[in-house]
LOKE-128565 format. One record per residue (C-alpha): x, y, z; residue in one letter. Coordinates in steps of 0.001 Angstrom, whole numbers. Example, Ala and Ser with C-alpha at 12.3 -4.5 7.8 and 13.67 -1.06 7.14 Angstrom:
BEGIN
site xx: 12300&yy: -4500&zz: 7800&rest: A
site xx: 13670&yy: -1060&zz: 7140&rest: S
//
This chain:
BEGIN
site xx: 23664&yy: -32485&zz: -9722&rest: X
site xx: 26525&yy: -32095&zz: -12016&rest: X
site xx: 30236&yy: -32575&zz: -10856&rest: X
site xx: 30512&yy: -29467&zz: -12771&rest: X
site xx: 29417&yy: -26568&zz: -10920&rest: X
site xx: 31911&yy: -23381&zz: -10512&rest: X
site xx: 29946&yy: -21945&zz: -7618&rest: X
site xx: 27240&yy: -22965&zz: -4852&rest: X
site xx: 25367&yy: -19877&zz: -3398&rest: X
site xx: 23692&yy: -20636&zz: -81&rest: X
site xx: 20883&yy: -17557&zz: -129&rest: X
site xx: 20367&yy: -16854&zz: 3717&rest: X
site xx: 17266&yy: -15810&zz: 5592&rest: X
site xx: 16901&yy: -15674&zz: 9288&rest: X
site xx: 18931&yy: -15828&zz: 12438&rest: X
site xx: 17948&yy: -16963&zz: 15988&rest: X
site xx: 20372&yy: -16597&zz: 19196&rest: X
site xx: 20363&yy: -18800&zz: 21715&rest: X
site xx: 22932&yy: -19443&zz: 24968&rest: X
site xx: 25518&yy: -20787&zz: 22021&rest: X
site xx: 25393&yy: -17399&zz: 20176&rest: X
site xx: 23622&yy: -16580&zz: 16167&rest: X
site xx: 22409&yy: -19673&zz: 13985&rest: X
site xx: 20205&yy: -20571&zz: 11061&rest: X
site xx: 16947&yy: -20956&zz: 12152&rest: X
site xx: 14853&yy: -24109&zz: 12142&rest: X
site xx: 11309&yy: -24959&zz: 10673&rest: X
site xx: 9474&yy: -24402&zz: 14258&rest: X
site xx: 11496&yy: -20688&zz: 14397&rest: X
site xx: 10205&yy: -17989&zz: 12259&rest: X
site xx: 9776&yy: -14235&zz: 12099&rest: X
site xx: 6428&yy: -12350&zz: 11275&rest: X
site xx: 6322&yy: -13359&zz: 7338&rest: X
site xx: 6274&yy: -17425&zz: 8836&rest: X
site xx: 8693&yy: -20222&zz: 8739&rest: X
site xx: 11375&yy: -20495&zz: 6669&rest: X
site xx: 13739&yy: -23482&zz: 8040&rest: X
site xx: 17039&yy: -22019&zz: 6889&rest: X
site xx: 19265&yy: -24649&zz: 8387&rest: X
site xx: 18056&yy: -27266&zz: 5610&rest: X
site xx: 20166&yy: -24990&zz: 3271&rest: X
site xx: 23208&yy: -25539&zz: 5439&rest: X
site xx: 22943&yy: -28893&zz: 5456&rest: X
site xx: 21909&yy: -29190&zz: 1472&rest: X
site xx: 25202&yy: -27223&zz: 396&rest: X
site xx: 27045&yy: -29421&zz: 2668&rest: X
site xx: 25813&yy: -32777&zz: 625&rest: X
site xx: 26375&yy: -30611&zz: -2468&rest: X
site xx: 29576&yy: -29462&zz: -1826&rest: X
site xx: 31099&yy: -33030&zz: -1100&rest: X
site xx: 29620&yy: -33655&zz: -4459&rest: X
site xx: 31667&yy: -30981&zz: -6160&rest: X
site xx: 34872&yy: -31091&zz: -4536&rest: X
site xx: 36551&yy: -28216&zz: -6569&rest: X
site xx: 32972&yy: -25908&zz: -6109&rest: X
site xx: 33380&yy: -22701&zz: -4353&rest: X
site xx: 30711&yy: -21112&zz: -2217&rest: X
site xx: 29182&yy: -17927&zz: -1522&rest: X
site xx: 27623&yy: -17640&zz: 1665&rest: X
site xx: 25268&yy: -14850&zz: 1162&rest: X
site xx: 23577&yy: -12298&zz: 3018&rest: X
site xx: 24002&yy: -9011&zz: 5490&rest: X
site xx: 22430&yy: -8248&zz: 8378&rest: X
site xx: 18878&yy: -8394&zz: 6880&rest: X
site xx: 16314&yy: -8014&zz: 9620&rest: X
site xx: 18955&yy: -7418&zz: 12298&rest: X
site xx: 20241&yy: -4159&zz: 11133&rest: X
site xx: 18585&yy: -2985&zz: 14427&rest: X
site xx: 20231&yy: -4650&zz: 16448&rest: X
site xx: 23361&yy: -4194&zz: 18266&rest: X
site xx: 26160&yy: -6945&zz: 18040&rest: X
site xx: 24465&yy: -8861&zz: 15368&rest: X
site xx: 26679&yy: -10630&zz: 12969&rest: X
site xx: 26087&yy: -10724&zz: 9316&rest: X
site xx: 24295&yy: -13632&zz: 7896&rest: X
site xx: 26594&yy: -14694&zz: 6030&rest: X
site xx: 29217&yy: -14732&zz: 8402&rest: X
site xx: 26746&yy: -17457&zz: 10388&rest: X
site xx: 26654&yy: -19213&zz: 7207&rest: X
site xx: 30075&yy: -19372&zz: 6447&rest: X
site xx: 30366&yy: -20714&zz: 10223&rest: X
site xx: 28152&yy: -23372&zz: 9821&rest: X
site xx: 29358&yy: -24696&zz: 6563&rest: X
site xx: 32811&yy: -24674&zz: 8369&rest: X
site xx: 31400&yy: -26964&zz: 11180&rest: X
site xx: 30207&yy: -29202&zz: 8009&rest: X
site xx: 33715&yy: -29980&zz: 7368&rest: X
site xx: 34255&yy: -27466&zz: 4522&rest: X
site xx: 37581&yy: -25697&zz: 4343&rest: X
site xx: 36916&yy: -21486&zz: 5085&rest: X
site xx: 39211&yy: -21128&zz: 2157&rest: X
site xx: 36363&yy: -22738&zz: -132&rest: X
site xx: 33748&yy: -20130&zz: 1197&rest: X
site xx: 33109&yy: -16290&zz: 86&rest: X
site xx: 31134&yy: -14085&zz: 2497&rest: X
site xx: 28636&yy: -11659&zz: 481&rest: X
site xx: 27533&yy: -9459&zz: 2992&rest: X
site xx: 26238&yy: -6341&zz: 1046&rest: X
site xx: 23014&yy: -7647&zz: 727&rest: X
site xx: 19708&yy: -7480&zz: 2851&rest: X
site xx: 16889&yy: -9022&zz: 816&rest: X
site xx: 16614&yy: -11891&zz: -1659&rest: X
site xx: 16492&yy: -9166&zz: -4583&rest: X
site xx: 20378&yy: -7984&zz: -3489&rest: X
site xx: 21156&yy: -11013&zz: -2853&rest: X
site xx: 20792&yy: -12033&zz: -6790&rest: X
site xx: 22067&yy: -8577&zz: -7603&rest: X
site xx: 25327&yy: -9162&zz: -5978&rest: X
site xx: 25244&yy: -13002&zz: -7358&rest: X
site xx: 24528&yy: -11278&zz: -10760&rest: X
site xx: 27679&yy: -9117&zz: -10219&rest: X
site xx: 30156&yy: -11936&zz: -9528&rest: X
site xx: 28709&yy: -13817&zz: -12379&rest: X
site xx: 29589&yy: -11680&zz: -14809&rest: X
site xx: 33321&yy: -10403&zz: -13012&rest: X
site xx: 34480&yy: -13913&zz: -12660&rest: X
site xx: 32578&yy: -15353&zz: -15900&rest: X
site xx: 31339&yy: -18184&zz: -13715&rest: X
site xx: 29172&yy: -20206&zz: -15826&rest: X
site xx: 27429&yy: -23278&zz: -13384&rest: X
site xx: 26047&yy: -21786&zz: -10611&rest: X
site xx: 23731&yy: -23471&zz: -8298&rest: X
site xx: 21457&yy: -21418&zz: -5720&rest: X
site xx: 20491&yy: -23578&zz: -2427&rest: X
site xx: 17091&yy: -22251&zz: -940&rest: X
site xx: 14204&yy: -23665&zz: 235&rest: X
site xx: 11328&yy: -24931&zz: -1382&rest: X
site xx: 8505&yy: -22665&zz: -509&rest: X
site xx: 11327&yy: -19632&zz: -1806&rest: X
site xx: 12829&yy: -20589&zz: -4878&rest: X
site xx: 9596&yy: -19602&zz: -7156&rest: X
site xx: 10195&yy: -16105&zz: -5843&rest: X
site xx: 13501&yy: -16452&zz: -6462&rest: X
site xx: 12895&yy: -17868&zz: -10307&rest: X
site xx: 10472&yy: -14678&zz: -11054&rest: X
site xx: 12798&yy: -12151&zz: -10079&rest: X
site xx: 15477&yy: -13651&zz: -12187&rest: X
site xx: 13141&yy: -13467&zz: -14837&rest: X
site xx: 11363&yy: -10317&zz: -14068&rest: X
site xx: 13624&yy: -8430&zz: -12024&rest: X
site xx: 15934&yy: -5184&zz: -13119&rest: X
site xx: 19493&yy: -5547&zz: -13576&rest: X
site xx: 19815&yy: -9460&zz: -13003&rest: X
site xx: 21083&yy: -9692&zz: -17085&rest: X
site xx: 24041&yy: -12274&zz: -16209&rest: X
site xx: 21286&yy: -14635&zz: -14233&rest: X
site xx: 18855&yy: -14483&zz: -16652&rest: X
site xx: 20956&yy: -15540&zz: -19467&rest: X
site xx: 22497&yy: -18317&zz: -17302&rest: X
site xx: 18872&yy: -19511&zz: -16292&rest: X
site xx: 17711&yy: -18939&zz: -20115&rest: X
site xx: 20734&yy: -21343&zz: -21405&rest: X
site xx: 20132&yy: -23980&zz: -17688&rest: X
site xx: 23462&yy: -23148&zz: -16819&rest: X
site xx: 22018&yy: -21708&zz: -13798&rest: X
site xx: 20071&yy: -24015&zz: -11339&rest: X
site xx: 17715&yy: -23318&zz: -8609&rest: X
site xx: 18211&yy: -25876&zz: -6342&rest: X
site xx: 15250&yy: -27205&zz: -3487&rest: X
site xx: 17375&yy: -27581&zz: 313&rest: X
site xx: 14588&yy: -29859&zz: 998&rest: X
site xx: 15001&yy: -32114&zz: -2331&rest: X
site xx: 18944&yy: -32655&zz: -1703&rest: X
site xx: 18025&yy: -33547&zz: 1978&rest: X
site xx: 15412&yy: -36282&zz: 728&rest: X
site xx: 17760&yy: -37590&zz: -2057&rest: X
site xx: 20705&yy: -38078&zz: 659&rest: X
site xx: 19315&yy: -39260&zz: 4346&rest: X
site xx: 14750&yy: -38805&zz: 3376&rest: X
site xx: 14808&yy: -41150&zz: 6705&rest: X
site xx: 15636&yy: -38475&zz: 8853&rest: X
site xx: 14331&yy: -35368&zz: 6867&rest: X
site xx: 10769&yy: -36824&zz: 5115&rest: X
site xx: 8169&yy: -36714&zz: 8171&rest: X
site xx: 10559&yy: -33393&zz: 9652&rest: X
site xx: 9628&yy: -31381&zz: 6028&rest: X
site xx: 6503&yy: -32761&zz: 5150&rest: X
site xx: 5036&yy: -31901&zz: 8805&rest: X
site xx: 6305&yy: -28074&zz: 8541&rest: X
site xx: 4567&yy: -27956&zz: 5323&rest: X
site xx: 1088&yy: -28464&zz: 6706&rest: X
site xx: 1940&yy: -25749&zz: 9647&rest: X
site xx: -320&yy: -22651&zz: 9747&rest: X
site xx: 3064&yy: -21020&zz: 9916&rest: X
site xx: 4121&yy: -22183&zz: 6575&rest: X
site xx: 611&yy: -21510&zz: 4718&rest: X
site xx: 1588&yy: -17896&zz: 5798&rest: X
site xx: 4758&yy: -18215&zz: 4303&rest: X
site xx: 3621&yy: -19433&zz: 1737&rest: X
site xx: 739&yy: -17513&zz: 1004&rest: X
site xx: 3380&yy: -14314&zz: 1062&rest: X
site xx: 5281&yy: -15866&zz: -1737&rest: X
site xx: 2735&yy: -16106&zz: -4437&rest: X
site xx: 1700&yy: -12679&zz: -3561&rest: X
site xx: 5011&yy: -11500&zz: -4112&rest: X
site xx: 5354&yy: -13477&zz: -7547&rest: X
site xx: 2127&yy: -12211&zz: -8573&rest: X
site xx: 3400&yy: -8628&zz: -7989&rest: X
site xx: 6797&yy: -9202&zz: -9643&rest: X
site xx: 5165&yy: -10014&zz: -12763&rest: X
site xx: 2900&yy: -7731&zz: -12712&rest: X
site xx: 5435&yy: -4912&zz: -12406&rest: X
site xx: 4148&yy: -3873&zz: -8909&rest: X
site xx: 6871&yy: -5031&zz: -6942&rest: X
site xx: 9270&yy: -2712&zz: -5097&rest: X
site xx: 12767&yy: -4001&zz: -6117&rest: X
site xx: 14710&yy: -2564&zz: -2697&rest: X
site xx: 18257&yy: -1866&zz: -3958&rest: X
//
């Protein structure tokens, strides 16, 4: 990845509490769409970030699924504590917590794009996500900025999973490739490509 980038956004997903409080979750916790290992894109944008030592990140999501329920923080206030326990300075991070689905979440990256005229962007998700996240950019209303960024490759959709087998694949390799065969994960998984095929169909429901 290029020591170039102006801005890492971490796209969040899911929270799970335990007796230490909210936290990403990990690839045996999921929700009712399946798995989604969210802490691997914690630990990707901290390898990333100590790549790019000038990069600023956007830690990225509301209270999504938790809007229900009382006391819950944001997501991206979880995020941004997490990437703090990483070793990177709270100064570095923005908290983006208007959005409550991967759509908002690139509206509101499609927003600061264009205010702050950021040009290299990278956008940390996991594997089994980031071909959703490709077809709304392509397909999706009001994403202009991202689209012309992804058009010119100034915009990169990065795999949490890749960065953690480039930088440490002993410890991550049998840990990924073992959630991947879950039943859990062929759900997930099996929910994406029905949401790309929808998105370029046009049947999609964009939620703004």
């Amino acid at each position: 990845m290029s020591d170039a980038l102006d801005v890492i956004v971490v796209l969040g997903g899911g929270l799970k509490k335990d007796a230490n409080g909210w936290r990403t979750t990990n690839f045996d916790e999921g929700d009712n769409f399946g798995i989604q290992g969210d802490r691997l894109r914690v630990v990707a944008a901290g390898f990333l970030t100590r790549e790019n030592p000038k990069v600023i990140l956007v830690a990225s999501g509301g209270l999504g699924q938790l809007r229900n329920v009382v006391g819950a923080p944001t997501i991206a206030k979880v995020l941004k504590k997490e990437l703090v326990a990483l070793g990177i300075s709270p100064e570095r991070i923005i908290e983006e917590d208007n959005s409550n689905n991967t759509y908002q979440q690139l509206r509101e990256l499609d927003k600061l794009a264009f205010q702050l005229n950021l040009e290299r962007i990278a956008v940390i998700s996991n594997k089994h996500h980031l071909p959703r996240v490709k077809a709304m950019v392509e397909y999706g209303p009001r994403l202009d900025s991202l689209k012309e960024r992804l058009a010119k490759g100034t915009l990169s959709l990065v795999s949490a999973e890749q960065i953690l087998l480039d930088h440490d694949r002993e410890q991550w390799q049998k840990l990924i490739e073992n959630a991947y065969k879950t039943q859990e994960m062929q759900k997930r998984l099996a929910l994406e490509k029905q949401g790309i095929e929808q998105i370029k169909s046009g049947t999609y429901k964009f939620v703004e």
